[in-house]
N, CA, C and O atoms as CSV, one atom per row, in Angstrom:
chain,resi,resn,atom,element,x,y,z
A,1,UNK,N,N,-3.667,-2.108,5.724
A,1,UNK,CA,C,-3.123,-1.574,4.493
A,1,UNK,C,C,-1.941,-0.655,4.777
A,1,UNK,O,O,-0.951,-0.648,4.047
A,2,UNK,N,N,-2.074,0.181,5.937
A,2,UNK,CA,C,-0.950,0.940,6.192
A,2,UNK,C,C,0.411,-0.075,6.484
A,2,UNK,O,O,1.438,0.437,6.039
A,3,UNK,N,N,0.574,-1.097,6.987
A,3,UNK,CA,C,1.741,-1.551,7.440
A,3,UNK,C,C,1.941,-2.629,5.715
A,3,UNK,O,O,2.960,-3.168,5.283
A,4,UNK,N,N,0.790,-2.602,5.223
A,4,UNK,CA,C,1.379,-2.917,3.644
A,4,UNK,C,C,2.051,-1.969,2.907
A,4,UNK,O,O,3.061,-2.053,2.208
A,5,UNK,N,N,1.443,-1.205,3.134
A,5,UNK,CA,C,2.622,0.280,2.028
A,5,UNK,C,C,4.066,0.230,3.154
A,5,UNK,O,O,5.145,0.230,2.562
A,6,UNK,N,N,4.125,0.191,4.585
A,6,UNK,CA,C,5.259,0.594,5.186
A,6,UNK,C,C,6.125,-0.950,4.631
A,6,UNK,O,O,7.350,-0.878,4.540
A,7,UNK,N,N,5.528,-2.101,4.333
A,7,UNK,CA,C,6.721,-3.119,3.775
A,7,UNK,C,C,7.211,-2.689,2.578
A,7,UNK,O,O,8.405,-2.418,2.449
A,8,UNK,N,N,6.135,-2.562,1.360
A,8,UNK,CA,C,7.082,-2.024,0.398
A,8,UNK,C,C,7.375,-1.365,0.252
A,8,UNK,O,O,7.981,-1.354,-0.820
A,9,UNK,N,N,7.369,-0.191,0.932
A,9,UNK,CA,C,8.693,1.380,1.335
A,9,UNK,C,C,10.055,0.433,1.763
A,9,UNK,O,O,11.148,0.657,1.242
A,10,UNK,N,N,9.840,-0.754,2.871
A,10,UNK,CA,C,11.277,-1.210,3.400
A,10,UNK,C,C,11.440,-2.610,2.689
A,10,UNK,O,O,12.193,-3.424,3.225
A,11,UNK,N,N,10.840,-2.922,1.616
A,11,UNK,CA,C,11.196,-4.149,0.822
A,11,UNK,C,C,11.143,-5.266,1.985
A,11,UNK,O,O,12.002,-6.146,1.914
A,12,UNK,N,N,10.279,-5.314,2.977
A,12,UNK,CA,C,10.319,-6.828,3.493
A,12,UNK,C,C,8.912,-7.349,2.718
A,12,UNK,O,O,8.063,-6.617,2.207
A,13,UNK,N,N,8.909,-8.824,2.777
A,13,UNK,CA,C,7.692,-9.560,2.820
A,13,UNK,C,C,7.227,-10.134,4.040
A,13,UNK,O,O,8.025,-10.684,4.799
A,14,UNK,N,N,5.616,-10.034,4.383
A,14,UNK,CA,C,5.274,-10.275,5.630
A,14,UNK,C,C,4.384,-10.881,5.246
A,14,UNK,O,O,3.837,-10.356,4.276
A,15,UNK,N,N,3.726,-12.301,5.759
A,15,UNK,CA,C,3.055,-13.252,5.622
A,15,UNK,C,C,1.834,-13.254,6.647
A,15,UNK,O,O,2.037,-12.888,7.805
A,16,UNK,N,N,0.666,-13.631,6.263
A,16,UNK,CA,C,-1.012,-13.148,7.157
A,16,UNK,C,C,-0.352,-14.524,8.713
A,16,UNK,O,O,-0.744,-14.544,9.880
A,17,UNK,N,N,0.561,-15.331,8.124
A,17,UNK,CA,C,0.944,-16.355,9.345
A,17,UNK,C,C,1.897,-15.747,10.157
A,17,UNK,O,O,1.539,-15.547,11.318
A,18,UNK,N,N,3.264,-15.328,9.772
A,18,UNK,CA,C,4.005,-14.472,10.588
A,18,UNK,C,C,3.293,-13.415,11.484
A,18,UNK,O,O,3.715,-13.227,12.625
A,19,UNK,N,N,2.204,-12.706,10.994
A,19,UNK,CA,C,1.655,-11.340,11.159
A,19,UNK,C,C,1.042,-11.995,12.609
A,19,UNK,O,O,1.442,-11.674,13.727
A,20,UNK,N,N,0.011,-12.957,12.328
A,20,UNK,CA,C,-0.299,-13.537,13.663
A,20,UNK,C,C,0.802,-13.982,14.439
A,20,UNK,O,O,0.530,-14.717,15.389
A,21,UNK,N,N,1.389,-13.836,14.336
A,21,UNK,CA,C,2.329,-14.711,15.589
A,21,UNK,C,C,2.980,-12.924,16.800
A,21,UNK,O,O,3.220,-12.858,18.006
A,22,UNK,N,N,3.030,-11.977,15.846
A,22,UNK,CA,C,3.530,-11.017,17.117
A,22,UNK,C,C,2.077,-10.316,17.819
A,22,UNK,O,O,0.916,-10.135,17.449
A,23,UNK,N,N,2.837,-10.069,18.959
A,23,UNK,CA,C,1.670,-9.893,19.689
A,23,UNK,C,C,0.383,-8.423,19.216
A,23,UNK,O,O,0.029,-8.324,18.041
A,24,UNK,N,N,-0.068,-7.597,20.112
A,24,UNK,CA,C,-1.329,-7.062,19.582
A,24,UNK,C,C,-0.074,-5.735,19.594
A,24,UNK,O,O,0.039,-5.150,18.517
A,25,UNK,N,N,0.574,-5.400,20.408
A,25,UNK,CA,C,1.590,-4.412,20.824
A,25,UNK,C,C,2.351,-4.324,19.958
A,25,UNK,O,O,2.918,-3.242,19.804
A,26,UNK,N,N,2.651,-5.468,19.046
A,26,UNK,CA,C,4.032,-5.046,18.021
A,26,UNK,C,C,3.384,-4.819,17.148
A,26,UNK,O,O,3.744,-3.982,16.321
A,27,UNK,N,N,2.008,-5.600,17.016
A,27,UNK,CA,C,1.292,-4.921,15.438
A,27,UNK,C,C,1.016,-3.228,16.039
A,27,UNK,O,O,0.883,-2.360,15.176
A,28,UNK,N,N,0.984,-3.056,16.668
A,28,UNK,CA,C,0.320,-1.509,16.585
A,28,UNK,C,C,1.453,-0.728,17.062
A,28,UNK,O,O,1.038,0.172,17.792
A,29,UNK,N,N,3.110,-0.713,16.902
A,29,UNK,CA,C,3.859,-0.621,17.031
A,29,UNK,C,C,4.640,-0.133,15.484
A,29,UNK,O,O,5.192,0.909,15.130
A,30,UNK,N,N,4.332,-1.620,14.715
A,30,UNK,CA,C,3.902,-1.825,12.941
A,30,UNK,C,C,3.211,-0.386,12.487
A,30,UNK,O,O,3.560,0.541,11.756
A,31,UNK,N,N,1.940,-0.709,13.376
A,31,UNK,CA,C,1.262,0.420,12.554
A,31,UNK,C,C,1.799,1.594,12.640
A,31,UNK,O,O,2.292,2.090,11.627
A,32,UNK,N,N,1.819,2.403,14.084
A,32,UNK,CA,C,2.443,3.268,13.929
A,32,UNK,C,C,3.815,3.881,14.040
A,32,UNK,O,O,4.038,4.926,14.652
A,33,UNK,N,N,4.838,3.066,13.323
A,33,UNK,CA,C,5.956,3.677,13.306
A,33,UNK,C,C,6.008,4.441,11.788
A,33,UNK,O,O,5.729,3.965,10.688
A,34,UNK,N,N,6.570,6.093,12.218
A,34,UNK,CA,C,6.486,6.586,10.881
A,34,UNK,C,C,8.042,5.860,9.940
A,34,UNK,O,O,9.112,5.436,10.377
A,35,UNK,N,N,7.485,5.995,8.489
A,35,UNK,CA,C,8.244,5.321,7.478
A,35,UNK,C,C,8.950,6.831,7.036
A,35,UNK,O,O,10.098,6.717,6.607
A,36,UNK,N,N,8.572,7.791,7.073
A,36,UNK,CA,C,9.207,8.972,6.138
A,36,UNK,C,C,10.329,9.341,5.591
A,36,UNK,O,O,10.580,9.672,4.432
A,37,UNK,N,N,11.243,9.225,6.888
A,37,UNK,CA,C,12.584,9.480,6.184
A,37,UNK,C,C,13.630,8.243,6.284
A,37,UNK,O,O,13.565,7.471,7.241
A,38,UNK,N,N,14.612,8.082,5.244
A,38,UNK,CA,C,15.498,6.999,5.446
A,38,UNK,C,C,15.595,6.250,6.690
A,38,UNK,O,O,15.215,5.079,6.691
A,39,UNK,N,N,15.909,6.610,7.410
A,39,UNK,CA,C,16.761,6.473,8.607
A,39,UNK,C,C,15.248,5.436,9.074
A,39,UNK,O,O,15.204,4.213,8.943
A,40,UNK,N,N,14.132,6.296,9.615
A,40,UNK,CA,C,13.075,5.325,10.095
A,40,UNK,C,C,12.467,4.048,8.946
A,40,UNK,O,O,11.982,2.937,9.160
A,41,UNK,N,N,12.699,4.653,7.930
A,41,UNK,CA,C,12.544,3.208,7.152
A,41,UNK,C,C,13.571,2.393,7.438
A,41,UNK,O,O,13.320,1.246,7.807
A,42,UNK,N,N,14.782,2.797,7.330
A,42,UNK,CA,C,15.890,1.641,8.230
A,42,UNK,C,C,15.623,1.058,9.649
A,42,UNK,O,O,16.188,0.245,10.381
A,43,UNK,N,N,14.799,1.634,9.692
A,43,UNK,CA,C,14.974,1.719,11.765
A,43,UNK,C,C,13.320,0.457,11.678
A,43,UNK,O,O,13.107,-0.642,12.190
A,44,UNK,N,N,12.585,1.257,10.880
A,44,UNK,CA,C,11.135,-0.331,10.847
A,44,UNK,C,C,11.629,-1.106,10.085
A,44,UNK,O,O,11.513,-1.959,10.965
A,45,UNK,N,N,12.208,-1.801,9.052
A,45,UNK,CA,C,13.220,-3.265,8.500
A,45,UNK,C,C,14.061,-3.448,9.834
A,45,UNK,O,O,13.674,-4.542,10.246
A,46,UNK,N,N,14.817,-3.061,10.553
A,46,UNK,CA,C,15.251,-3.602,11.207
A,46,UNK,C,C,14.492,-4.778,11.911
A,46,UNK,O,O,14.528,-5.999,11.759
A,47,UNK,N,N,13.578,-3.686,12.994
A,47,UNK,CA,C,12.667,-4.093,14.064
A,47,UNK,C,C,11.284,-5.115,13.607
A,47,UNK,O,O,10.465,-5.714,14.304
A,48,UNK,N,N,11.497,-4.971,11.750
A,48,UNK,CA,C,10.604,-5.958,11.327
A,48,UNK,C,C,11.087,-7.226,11.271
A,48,UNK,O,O,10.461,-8.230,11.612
A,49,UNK,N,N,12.244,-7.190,10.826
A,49,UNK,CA,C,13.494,-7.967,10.642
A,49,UNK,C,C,13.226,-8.762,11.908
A,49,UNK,O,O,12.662,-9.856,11.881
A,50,UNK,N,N,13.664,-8.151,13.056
A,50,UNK,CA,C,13.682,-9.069,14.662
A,50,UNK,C,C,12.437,-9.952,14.873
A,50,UNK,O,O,12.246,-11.115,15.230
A,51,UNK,N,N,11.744,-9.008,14.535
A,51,UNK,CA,C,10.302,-9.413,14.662
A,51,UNK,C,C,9.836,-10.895,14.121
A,51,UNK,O,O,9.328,-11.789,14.798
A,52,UNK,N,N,10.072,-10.910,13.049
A,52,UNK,CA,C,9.642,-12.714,12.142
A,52,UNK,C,C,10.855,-13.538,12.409
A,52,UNK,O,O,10.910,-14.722,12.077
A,53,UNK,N,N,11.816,-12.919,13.003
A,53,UNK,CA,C,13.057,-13.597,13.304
A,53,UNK,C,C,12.560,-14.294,14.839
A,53,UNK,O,O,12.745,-15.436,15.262
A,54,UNK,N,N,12.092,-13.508,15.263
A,54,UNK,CA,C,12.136,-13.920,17.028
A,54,UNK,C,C,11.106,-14.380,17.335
A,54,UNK,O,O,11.112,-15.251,18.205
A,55,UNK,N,N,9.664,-13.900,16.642
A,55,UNK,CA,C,8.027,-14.369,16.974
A,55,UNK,C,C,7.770,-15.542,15.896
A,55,UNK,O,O,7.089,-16.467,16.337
A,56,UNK,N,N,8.049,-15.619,15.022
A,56,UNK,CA,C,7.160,-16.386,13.813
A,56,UNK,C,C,8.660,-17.281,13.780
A,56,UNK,O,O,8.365,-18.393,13.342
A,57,UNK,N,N,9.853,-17.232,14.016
A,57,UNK,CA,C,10.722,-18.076,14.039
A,57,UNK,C,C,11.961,-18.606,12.473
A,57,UNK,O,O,12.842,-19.441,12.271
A,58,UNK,N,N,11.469,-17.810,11.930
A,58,UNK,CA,C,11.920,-17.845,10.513
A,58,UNK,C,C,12.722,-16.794,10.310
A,58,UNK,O,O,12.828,-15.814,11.047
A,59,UNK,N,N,13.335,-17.020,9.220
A,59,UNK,CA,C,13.799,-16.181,8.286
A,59,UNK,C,C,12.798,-14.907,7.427
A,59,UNK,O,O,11.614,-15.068,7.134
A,60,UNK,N,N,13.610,-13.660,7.137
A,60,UNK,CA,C,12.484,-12.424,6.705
A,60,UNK,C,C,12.771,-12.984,5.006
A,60,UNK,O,O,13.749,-13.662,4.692
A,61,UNK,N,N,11.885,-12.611,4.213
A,61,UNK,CA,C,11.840,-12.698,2.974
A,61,UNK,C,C,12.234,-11.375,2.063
A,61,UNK,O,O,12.175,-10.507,2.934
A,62,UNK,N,N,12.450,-10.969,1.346
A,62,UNK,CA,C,12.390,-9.870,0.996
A,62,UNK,C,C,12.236,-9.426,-0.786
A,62,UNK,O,O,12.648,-10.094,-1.734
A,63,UNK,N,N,11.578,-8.218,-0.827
A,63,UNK,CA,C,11.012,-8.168,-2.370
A,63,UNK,C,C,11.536,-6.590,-2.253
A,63,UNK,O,O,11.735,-5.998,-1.192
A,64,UNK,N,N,11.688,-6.129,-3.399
A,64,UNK,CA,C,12.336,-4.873,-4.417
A,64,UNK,C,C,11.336,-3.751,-3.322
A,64,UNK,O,O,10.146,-3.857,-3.026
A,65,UNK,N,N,12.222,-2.824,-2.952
A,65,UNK,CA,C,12.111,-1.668,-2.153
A,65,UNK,C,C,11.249,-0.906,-3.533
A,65,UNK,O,O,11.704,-0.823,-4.674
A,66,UNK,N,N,9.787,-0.353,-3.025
A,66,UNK,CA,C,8.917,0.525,-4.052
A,66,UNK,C,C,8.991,1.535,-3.765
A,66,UNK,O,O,8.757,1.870,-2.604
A,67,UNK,N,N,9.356,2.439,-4.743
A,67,UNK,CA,C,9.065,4.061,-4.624
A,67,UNK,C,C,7.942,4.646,-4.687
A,67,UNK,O,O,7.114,4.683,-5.596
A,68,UNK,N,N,7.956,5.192,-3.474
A,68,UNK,CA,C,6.351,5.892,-3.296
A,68,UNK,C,C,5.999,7.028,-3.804
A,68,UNK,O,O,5.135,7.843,-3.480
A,69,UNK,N,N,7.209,6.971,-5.120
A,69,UNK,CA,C,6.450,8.783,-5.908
A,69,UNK,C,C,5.331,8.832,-6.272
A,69,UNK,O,O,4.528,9.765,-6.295
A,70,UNK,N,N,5.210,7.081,-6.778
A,70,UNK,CA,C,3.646,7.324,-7.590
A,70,UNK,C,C,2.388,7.761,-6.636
A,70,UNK,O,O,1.434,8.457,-6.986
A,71,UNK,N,N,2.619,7.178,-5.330
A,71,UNK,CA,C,0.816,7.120,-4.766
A,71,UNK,C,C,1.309,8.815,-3.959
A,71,UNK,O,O,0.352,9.518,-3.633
A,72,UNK,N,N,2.785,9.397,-3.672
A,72,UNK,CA,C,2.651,9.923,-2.907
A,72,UNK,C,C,2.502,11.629,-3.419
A,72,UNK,O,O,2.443,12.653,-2.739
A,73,UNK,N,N,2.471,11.400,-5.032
A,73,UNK,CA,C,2.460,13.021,-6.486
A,73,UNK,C,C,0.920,12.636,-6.122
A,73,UNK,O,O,0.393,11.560,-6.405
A,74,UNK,N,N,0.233,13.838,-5.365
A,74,UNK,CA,C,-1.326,13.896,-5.420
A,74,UNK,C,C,-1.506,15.110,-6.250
A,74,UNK,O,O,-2.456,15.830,-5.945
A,75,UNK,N,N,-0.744,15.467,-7.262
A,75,UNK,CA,C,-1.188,16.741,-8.480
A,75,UNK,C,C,-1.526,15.913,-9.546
A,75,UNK,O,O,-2.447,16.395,-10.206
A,76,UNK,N,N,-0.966,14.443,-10.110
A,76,UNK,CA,C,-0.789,14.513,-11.266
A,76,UNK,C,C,-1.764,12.560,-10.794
A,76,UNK,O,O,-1.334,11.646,-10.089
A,77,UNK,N,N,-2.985,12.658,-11.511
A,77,UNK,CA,C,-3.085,11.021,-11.512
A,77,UNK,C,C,-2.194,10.227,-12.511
A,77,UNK,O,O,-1.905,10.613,-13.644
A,78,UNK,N,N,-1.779,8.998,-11.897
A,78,UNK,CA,C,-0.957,8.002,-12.331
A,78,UNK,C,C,-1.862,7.624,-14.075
A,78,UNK,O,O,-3.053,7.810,-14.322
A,79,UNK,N,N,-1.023,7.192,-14.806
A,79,UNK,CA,C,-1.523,6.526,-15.938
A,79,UNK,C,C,-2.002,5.044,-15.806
A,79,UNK,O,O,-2.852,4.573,-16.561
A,80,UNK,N,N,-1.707,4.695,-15.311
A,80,UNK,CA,C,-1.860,3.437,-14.533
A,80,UNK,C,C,-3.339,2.919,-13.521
A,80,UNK,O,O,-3.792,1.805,-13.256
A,81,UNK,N,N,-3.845,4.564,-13.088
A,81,UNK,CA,C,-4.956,4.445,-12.520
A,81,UNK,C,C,-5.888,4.919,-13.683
A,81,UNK,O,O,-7.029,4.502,-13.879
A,82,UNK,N,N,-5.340,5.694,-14.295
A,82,UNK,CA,C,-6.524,6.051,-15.591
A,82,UNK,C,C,-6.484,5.122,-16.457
A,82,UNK,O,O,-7.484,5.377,-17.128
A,83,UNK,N,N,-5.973,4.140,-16.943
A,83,UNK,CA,C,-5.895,2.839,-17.689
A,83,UNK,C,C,-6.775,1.774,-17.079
A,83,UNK,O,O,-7.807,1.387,-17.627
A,84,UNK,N,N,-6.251,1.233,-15.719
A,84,UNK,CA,C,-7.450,0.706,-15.149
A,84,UNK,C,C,-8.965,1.073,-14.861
A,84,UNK,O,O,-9.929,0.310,-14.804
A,85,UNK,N,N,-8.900,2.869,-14.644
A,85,UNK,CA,C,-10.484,2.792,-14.763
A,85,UNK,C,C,-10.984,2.674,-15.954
A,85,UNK,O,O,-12.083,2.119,-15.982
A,86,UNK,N,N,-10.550,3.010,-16.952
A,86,UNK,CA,C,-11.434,2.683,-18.731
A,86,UNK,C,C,-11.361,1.249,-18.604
A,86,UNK,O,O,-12.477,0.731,-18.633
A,87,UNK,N,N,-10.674,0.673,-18.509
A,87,UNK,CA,C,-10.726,-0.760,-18.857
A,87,UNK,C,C,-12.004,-1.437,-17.648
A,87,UNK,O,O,-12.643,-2.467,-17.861
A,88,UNK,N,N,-12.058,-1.091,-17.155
A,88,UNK,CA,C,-13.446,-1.517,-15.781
A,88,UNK,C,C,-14.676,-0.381,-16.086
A,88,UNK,O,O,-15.590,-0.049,-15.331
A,89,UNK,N,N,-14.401,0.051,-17.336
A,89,UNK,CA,C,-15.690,1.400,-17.699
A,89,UNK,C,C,-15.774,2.132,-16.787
A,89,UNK,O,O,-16.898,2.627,-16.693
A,90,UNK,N,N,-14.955,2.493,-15.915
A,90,UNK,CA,C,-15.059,3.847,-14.833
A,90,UNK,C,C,-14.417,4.951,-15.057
A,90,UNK,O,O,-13.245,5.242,-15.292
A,91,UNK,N,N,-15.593,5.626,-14.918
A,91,UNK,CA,C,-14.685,7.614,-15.449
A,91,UNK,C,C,-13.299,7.644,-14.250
A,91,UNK,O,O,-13.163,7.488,-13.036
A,92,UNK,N,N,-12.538,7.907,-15.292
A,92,UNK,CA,C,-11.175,8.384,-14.853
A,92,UNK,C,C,-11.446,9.335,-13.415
A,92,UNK,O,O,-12.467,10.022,-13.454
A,93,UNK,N,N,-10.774,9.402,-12.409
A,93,UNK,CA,C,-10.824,10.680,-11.557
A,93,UNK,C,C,-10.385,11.448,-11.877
A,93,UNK,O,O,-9.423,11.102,-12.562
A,94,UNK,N,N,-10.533,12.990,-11.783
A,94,UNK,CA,C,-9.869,13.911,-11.868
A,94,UNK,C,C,-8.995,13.974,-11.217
A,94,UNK,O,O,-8.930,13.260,-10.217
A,95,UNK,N,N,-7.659,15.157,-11.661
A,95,UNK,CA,C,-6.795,15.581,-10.560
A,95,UNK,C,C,-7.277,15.821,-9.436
A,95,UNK,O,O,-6.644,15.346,-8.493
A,96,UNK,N,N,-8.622,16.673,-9.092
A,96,UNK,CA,C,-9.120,17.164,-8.146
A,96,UNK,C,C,-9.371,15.819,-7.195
A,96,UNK,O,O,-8.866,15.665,-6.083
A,97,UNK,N,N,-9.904,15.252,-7.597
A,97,UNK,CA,C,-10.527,13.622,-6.991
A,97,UNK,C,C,-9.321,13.474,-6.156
A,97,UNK,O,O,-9.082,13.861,-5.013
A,98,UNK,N,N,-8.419,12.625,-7.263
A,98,UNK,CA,C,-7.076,12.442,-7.276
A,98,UNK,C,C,-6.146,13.019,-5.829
A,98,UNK,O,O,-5.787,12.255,-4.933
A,99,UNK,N,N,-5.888,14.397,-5.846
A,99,UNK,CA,C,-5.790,14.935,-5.188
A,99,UNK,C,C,-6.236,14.957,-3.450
A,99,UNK,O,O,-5.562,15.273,-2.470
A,100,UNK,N,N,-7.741,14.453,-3.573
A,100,UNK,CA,C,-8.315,14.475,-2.344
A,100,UNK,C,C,-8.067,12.990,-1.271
A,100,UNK,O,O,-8.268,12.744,-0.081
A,101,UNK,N,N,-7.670,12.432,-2.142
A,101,UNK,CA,C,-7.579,10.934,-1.642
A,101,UNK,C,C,-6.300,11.171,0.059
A,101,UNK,O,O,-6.102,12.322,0.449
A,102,UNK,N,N,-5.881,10.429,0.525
A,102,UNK,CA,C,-4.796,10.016,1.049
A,102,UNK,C,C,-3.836,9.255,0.816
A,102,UNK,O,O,-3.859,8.124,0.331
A,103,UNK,N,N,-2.826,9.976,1.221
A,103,UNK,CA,C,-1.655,8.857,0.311
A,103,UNK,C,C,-1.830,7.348,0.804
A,103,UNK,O,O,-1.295,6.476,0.120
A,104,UNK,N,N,-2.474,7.019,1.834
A,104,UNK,CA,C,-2.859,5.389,1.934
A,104,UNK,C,C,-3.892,4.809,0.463
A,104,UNK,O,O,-3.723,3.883,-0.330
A,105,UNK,N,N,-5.053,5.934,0.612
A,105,UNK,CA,C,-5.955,5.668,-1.064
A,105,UNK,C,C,-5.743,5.428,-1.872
A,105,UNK,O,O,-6.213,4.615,-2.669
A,106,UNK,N,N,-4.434,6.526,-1.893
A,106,UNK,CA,C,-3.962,6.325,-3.559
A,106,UNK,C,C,-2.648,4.823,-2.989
A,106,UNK,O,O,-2.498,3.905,-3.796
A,107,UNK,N,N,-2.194,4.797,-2.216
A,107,UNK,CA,C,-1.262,3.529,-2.770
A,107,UNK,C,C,-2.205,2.322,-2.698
A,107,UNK,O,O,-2.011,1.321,-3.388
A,108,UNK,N,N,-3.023,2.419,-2.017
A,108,UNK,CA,C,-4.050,1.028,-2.104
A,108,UNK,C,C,-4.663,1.024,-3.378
A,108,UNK,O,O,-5.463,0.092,-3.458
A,109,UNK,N,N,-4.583,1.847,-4.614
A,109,UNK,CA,C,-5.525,2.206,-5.884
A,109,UNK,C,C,-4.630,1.405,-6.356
A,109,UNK,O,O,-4.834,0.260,-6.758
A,110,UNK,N,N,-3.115,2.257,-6.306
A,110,UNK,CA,C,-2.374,1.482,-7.367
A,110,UNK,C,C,-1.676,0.331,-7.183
A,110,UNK,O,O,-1.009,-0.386,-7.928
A,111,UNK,N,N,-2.093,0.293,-5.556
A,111,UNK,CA,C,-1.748,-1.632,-5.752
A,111,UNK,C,C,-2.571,-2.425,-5.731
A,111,UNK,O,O,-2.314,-3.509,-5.208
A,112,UNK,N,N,-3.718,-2.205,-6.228
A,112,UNK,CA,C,-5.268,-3.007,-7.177
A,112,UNK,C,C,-4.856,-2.681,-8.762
A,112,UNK,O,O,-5.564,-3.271,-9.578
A,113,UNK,N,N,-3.873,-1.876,-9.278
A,113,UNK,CA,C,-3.555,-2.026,-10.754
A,113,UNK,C,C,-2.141,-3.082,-10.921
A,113,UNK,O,O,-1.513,-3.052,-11.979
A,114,UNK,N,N,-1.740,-3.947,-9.856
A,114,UNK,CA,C,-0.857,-4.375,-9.817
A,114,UNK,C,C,-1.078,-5.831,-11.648
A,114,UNK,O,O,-1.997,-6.650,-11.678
A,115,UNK,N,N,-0.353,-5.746,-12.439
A,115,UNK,CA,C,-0.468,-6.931,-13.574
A,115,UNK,C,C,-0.107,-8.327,-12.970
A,115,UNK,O,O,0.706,-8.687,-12.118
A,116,UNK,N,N,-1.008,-8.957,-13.727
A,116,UNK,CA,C,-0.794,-10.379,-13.256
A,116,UNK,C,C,-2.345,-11.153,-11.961
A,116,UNK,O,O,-2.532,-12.225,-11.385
A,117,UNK,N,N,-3.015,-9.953,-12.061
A,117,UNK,CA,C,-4.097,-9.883,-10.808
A,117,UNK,C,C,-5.223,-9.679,-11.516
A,117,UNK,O,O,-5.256,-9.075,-12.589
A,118,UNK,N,N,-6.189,-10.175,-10.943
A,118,UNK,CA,C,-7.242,-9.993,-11.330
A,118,UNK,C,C,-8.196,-8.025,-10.921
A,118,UNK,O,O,-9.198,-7.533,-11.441
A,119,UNK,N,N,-7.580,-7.655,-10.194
A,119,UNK,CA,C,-7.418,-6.591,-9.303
A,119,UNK,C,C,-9.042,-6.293,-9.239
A,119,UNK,O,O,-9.302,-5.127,-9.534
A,120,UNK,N,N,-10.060,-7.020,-8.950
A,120,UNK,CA,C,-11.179,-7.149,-9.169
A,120,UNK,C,C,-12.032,-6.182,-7.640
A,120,UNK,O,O,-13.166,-5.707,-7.696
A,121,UNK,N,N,-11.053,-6.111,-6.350
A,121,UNK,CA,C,-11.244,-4.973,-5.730
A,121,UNK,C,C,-11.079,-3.527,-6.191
A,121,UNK,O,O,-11.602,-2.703,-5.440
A,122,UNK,N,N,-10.415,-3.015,-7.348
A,122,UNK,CA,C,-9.786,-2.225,-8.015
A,122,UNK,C,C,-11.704,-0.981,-7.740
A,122,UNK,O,O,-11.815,0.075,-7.117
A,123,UNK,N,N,-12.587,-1.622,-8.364
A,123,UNK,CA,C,-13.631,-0.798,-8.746
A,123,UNK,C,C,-14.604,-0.438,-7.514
A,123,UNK,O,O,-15.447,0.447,-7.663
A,124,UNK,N,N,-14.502,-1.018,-6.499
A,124,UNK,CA,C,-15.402,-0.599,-5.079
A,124,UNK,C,C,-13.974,-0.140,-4.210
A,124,UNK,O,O,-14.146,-0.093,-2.992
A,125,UNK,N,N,-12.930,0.118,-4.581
A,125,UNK,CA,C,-11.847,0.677,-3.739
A,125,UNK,C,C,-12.458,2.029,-4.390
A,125,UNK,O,O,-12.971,2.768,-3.550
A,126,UNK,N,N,-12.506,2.528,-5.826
A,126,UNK,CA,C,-12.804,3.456,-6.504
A,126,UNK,C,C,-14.054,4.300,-6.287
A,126,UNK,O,O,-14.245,5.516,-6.270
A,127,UNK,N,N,-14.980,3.043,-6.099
A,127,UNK,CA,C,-16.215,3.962,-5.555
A,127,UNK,C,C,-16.642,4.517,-3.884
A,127,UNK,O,O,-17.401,5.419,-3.529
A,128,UNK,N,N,-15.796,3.547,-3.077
A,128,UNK,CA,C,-15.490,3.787,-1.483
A,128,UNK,C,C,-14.790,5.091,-1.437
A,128,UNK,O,O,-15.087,5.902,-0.559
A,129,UNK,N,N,-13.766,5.381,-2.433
A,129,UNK,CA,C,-12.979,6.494,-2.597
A,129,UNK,C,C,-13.301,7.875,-2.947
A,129,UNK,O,O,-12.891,8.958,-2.530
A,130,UNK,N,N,-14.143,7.530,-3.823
A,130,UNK,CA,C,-15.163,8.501,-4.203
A,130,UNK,C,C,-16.412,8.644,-4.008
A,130,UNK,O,O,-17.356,9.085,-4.664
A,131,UNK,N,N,-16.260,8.192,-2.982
A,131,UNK,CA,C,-17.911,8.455,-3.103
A,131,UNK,C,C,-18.970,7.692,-4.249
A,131,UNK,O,O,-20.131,8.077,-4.385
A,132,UNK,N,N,-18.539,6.855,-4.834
A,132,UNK,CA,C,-19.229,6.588,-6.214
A,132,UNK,C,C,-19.690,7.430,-6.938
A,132,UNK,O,O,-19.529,8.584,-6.540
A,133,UNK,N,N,-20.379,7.256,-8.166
A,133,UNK,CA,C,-20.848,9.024,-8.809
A,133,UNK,C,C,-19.615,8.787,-9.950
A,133,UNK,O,O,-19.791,9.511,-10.929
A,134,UNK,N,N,-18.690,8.134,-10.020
A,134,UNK,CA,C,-17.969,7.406,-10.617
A,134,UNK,C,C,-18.178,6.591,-11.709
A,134,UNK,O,O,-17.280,6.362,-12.520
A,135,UNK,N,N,-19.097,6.213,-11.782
A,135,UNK,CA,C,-19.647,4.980,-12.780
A,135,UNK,C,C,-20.297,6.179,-13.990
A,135,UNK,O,O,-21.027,7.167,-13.908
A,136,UNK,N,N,-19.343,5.233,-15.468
A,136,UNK,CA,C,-19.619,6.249,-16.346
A,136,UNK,C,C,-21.371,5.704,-17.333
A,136,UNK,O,O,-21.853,6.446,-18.189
């Protein structure tokens, strides 16, 4: 999940077939290169870039660069996560909740509210997250 939030910070698309093809070293290379500031988000698209270029043999794909204000504001829960929990009958989290998560939690929350999905992981991401105690 972490090297999923670091693609859509750098707008590449990465495929579960490409992903197998680099070795165990570049995935954990993936994993931990920090995304934080411009420059290293330029610097992992690059080296992702080489990567499906040189191992998997293809061309990189690419989808709309996401702003990580939403998962990364841990004061204020998204509307988006409080919409999806009523609609799945789950008490809203609090800010406090909210708050406690990690910014990996919360972007994995709100990309289970993604439209068009069944986002049917959406409600045991919620209770893994919380502890359950959740269910209204």
């Amino acid at each position: 999940m972490v090297v999923r939030m670091k693609l859509d910070l750098c707008g590449v698309k990465l495929s579960l077939r490409q992903w197998s093809h680099f070795t165990v070293a570049e995935r954990n290379g993936l994993i931990k290169h920090p995304v934080e500031s411009l420059n290293e988000r330029a610097a992992y698209r690059a080296r992702l870039l080489q990567l499906i270029r040189m191992q998997a043999g293809e061309e990189p794909k690419f989808l709309p660069v996401v702003n990580s204000g939403v998962w990364q504001k841990s004061d204020t829960v998204p509307d988006i996560i409080l919409e999806t929990a009523r609609l799945f009958g789950e008490q809203e989290p609090t800010p406090d909740q909210w708050c406690s998560l990690s910014p990996l939690q919360r972007f994995a929350l709100i990309k289970l509210t993604r439209p068009g999905h069944d986002n049917l992981n959406f409600v045991p991401a919620m209770r893994e997250f919380f502890n359950t105690g959740l269910r209204q």
